[in-house]
C-alpha atoms as a printed R data frame, in Angstrom:
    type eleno elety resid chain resno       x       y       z
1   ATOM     1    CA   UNK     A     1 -11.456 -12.240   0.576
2   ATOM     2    CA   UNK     A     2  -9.544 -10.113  -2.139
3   ATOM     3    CA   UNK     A     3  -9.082  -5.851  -0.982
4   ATOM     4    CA   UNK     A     4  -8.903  -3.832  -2.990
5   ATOM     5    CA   UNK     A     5  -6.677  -0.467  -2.020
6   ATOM     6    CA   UNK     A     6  -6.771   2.153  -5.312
7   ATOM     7    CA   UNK     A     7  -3.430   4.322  -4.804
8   ATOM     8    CA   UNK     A     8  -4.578   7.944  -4.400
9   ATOM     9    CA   UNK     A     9  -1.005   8.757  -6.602
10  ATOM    10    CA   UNK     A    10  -3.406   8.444  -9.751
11  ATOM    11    CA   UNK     A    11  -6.055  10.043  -8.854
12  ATOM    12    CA   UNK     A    12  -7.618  13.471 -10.333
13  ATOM    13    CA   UNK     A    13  -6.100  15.824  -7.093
14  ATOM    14    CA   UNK     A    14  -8.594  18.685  -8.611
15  ATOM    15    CA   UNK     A    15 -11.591  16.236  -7.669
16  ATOM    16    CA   UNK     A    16  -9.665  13.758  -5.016
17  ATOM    17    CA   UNK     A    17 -12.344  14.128  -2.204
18  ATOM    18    CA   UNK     A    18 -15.448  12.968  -5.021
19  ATOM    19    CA   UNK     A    19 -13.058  10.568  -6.788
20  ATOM    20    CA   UNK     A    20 -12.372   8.865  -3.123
21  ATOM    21    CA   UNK     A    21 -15.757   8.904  -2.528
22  ATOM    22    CA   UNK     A    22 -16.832   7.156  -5.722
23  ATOM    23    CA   UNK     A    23 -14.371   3.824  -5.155
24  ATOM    24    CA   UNK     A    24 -15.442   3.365  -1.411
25  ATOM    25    CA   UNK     A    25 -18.987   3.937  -2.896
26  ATOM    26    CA   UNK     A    26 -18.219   0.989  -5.113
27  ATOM    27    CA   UNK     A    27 -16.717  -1.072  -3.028
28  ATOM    28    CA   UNK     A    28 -12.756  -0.817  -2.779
29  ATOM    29    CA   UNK     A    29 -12.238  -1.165   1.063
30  ATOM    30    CA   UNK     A    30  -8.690   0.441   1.610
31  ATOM    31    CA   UNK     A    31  -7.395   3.938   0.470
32  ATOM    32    CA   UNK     A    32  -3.732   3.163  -0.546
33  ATOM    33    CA   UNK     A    33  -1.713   6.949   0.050
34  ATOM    34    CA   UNK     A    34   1.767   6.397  -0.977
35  ATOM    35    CA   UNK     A    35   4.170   9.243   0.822
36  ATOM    36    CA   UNK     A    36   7.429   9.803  -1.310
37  ATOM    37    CA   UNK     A    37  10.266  12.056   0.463
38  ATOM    38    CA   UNK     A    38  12.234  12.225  -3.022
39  ATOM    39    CA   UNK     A    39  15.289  11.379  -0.980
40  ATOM    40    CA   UNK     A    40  14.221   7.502  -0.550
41  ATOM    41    CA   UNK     A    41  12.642   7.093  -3.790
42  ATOM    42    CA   UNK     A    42  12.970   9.524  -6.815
43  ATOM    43    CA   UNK     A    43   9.330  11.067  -6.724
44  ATOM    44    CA   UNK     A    44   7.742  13.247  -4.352
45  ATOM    45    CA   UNK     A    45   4.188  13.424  -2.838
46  ATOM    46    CA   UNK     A    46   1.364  13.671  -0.043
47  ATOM    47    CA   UNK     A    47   2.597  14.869   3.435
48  ATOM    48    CA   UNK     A    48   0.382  14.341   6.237
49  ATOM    49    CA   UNK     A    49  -1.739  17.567   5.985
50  ATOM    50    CA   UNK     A    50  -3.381  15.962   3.055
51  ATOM    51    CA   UNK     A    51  -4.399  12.799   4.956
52  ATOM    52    CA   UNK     A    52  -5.822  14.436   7.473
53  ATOM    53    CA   UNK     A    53  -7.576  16.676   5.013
54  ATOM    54    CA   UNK     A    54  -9.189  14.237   3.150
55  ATOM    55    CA   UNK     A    55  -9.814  11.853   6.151
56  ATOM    56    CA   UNK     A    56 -13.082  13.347   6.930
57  ATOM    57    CA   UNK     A    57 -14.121  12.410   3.580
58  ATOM    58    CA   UNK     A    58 -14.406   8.571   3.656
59  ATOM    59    CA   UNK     A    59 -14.397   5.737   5.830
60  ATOM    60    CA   UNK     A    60 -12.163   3.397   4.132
61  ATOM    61    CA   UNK     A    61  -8.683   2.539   5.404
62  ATOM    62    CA   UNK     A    62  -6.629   4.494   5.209
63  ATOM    63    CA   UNK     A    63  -3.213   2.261   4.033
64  ATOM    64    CA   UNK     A    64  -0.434   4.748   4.482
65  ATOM    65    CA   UNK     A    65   2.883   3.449   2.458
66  ATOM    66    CA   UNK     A    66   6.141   5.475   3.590
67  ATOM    67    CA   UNK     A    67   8.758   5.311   0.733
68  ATOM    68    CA   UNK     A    68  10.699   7.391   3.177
69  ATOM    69    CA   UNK     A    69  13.901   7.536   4.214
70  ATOM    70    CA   UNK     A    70  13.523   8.002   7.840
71  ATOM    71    CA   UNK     A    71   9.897   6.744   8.875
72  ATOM    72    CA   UNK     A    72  10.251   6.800  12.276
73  ATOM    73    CA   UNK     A    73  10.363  10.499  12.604
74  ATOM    74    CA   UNK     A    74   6.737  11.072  11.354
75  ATOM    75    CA   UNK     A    75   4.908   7.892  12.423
76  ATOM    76    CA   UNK     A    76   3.157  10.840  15.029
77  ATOM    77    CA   UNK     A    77   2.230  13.243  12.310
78  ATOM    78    CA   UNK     A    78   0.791  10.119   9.992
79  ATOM    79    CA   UNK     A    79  -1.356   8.641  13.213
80  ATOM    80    CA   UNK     A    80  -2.596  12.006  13.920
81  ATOM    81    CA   UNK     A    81  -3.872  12.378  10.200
82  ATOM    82    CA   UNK     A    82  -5.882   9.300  10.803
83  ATOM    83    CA   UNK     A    83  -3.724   6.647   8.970
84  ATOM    84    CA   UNK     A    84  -4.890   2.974  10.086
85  ATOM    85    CA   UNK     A    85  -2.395   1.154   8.577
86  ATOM    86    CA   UNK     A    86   1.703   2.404   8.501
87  ATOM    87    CA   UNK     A    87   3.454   0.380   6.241
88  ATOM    88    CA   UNK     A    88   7.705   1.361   5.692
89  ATOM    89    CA   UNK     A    89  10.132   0.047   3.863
90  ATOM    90    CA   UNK     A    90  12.429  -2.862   5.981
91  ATOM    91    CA   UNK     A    91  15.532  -1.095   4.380
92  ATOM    92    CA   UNK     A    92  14.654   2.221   5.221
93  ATOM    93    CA   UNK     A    93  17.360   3.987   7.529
94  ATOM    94    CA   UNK     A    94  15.119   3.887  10.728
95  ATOM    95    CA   UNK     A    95  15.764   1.184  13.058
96  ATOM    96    CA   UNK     A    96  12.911  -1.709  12.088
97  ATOM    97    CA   UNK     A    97  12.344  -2.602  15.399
98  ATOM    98    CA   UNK     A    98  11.494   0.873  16.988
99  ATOM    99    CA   UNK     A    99   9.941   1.651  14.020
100 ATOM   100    CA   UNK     A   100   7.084  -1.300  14.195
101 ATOM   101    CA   UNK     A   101   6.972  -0.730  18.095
102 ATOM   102    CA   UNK     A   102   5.720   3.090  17.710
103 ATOM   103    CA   UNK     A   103   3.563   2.223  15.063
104 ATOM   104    CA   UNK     A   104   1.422  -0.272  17.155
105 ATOM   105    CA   UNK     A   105   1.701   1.243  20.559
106 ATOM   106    CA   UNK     A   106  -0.732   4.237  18.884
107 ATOM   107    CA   UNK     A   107  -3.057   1.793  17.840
108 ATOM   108    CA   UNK     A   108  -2.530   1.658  14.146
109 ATOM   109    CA   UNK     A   109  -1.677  -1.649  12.292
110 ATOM   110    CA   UNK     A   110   2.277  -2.413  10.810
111 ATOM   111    CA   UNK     A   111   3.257  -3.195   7.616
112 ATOM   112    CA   UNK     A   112   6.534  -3.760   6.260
113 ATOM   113    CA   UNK     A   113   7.708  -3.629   2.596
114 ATOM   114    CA   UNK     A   114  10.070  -4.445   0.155
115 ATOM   115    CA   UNK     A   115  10.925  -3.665  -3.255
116 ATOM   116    CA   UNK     A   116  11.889  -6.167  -5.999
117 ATOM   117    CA   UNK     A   117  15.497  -6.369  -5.433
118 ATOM   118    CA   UNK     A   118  15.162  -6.661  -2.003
119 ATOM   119    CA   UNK     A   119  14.782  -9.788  -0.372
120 ATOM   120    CA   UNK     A   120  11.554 -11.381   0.848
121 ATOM   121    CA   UNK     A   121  13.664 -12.893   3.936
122 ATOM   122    CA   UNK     A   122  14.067  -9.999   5.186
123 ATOM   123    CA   UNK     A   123  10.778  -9.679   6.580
124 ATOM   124    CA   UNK     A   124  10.806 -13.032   8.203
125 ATOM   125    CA   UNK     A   125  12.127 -12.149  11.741
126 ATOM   126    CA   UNK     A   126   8.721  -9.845  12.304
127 ATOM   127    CA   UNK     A   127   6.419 -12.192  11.582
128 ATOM   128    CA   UNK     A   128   4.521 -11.735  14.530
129 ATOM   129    CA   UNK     A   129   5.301  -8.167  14.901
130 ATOM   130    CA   UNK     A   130   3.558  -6.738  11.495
131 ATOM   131    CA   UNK     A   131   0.132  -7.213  10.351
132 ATOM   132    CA   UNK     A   132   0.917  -6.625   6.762
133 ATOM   133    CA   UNK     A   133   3.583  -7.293   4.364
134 ATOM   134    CA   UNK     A   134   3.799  -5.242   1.038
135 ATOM   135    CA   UNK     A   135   5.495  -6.755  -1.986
136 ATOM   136    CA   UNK     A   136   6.255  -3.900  -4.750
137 ATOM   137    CA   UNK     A   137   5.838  -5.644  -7.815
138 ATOM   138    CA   UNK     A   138   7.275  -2.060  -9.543
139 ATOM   139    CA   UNK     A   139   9.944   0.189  -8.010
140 ATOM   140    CA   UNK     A   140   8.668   2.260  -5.830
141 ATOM   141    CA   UNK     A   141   8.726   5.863  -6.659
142 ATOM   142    CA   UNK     A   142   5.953   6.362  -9.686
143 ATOM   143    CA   UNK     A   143   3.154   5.069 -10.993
144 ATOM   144    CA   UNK     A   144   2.098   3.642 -14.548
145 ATOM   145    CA   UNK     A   145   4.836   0.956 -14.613
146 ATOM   146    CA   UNK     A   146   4.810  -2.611 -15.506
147 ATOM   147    CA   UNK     A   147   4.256  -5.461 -13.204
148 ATOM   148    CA   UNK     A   148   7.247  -7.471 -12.473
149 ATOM   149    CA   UNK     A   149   6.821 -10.918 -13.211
150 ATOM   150    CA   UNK     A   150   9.658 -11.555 -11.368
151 ATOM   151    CA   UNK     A   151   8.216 -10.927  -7.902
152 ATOM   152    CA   UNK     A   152   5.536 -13.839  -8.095
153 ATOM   153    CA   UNK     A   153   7.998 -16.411  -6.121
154 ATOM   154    CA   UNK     A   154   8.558 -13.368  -3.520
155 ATOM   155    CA   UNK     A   155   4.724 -13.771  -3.318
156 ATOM   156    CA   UNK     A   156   4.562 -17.391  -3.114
157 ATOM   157    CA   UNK     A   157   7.542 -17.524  -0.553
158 ATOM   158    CA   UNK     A   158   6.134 -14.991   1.964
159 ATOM   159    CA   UNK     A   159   2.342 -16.751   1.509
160 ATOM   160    CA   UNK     A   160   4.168 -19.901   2.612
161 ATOM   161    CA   UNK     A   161   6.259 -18.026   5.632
162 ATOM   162    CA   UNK     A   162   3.676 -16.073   6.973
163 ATOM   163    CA   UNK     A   163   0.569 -18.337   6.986
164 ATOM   164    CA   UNK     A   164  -3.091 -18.246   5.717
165 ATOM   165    CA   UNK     A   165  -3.544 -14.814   8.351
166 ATOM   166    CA   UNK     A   166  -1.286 -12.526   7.156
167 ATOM   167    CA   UNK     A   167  -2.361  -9.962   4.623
168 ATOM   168    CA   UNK     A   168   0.187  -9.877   1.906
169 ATOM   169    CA   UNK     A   169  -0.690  -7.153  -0.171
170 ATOM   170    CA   UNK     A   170   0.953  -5.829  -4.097
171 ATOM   171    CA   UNK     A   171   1.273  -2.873  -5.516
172 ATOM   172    CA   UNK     A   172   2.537  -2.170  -8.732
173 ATOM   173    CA   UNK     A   173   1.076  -2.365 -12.570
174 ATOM   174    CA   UNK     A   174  -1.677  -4.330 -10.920
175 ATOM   175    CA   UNK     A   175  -4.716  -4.162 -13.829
176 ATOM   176    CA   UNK     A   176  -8.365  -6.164 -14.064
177 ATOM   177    CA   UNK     A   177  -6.348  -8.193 -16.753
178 ATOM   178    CA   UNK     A   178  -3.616 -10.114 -14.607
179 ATOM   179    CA   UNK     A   179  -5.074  -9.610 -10.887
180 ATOM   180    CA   UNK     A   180  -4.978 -13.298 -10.695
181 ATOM   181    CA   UNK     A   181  -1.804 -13.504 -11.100
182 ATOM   182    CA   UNK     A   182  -0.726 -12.104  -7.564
183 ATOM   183    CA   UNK     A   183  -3.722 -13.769  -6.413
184 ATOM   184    CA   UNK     A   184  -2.768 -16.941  -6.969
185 ATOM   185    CA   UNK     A   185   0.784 -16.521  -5.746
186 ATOM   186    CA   UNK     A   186  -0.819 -15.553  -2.175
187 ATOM   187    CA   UNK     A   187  -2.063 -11.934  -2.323
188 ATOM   188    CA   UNK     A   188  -4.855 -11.079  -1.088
189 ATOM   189    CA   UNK     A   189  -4.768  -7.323  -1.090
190 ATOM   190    CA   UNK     A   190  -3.968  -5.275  -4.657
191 ATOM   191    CA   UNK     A   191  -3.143  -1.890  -4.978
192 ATOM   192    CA   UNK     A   192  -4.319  -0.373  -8.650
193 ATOM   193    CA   UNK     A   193  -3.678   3.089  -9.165
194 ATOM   194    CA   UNK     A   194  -4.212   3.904 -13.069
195 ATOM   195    CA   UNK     A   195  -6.531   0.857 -13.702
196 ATOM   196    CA   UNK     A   196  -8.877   2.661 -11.260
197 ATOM   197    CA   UNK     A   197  -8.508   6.080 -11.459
198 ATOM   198    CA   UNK     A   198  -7.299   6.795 -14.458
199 ATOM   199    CA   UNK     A   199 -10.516   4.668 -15.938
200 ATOM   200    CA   UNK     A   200 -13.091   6.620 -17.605
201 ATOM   201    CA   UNK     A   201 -15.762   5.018 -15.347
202 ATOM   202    CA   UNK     A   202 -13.894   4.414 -11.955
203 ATOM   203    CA   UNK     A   203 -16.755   2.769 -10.050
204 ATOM   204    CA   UNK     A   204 -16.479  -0.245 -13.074
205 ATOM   205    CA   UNK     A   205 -13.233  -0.281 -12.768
206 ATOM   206    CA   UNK     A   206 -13.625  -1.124  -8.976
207 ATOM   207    CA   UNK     A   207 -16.079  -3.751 -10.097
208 ATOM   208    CA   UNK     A   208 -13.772  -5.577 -12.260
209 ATOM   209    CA   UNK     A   209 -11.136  -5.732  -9.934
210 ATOM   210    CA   UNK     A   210 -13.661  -7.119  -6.925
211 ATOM   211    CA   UNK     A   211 -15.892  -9.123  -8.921
């Protein structure tokens, strides 16, 4: 089954509780909430007081994705805000291992991600450590961008690696036009940010993407 996870980056932060509320309402099952440090990527963004904020608000996931340089030194404040999925970058400057190993002892799934210049086999040796693994099919860092055609074989590789069980999940210039594309390289979970949100009927825009 595809997921759909619409990346709060986009949305309308004057109306983000209703706007959350109207794409669980139509379906999308995760909340994607990218956290940018504007040390490990370019852009800054949410900290946890605005998870935790909004968590009351919905029921959805809550798909946490640290483009931060040092993850392992808020994995408590994320938990706390009521992430249920922690997903950080394999290259980040916290050591992997601990990283994934405080994520899951608090109860909250793993994923690890990579960008499009970084390579797929990196991921490989925590295969059964990690519940997710996030392919950027942009650079990290801001939203609006193109998909990267490029990153389909990184899709297709880690499909094959991982196994039928793993979600494998894209984010990047993802649109109701060429979701199948990442589809049918192995994804099974898309994030959309601007196709969703910035939609002038969001709930449709949800539909496309599911139906």
């Amino acid at each position: 089954m595809i997921k759909l996870a619409p990346s709060m980056l986009s949305a309308d932060f004057a109306y983000l509780a209703d706007q959350i509320k109207i794409v669980e309402s139509a379906g999308a099952q995760y909340l994607h909430i990218d956290v940018m440090d504007g040390h490990f990527v370019p852009n800054m963004s949410f900290a946890a007081p605005v998870i935790k904020s909004i968590r009351p608000h919905s029921s959805m996931v809550f798909d946490v994705h640290l483009m931060i340089s040092d993850p392992y030194r808020y994995i408590d404040d994320f938990v706390k805000a009521g992430a249920d999925i922690i997903t950080f970058h394999v290259n980040s400057d916290s050591d992997v291992d601990a990283t994934i190993e405080k994520i899951k002892s608090q109860g909250v799934k793993c994923g690890l991600a990579v960008n499009p210049d970084v390579d797929i086999e990196l991921l490989y040796p925590y295969r059964d450590k990690i519940d997710m693994v996030l392919i950027m099919s942009v650079f990290a860092g801001f939203g609006g961008q193109s998909y990267i055609p490029d990153v389909n074989e990184k899709i297709k590789k880690a499909r094959e690696f991982f196994g039928p069980d793993m979600d494998i999940q894209v984010d990047g210039g993802i649109n109701a036009q060429n979701k199948d594309i990442p589809v049918s390289c192995g994804a099974n979970v898309l994030v959309a940010g601007t196709a969703v949100f910035g939609a002038d009927d969001i709930a449709q825009a949800v539909a496309d993407f599911l139906n």
